[in-house]
N, C-alpha and C positions, 0 to 999 in steps of 0.2 A: 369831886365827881358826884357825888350823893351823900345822903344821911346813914345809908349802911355801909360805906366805905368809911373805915375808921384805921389809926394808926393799929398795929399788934394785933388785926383780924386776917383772919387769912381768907384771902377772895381766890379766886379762879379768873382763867381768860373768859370764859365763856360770861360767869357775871359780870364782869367787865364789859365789854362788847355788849351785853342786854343793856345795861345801861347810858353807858354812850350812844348807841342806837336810837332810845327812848328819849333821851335829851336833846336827841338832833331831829328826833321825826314830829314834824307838826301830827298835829290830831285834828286831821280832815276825814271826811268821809270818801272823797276822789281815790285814797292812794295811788297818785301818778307820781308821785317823786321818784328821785334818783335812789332813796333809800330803797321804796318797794320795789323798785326795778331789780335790784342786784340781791337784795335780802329777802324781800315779802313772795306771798304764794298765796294762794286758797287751800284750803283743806276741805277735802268733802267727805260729808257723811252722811250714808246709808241706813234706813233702818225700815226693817220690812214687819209687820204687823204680821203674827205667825194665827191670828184669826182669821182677817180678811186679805184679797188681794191689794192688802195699799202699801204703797214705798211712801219716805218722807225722806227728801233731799235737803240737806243744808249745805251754804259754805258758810268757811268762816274763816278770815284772813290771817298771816299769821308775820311775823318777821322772823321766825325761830320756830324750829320742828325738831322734837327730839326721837329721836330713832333707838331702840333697841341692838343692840349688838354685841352677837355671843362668837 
């Protein structure tokens, strides 16, 4: 699978899956594939200038979002 998948380490599903993912997703700028469709998203962020009235919008694409949860 990769170079940090080794015998006697102990990996997770989720490293799993990131990496299958990234072996399977070309590196295009379009993301139209089948992968971004079912995994990928944008992520937006906000960030407001607490001087003047200015916002600054970015996205930034992602295949995987990790969420907090208590």
């Amino acid at each position: 699978m990769g170079p940090h998948f080794a015998a006697g380490v102990k990996q997770d599903a989720h490293e799993f899956l990131r990496s299958l993912i990234a072996n399977m997703h070309p590196q295009t700028q379009q993301h139209t594939n089948m992968l971004d469709g079912i995994f990928g998203g944008l992520l937006r962020s906000q960030v407001r200038c607490g001087l003047c009235p200015t916002d600054s919008v970015r996205y930034d694409t992602f295949l995987d979002l990790s969420l907090e949860v208590h």
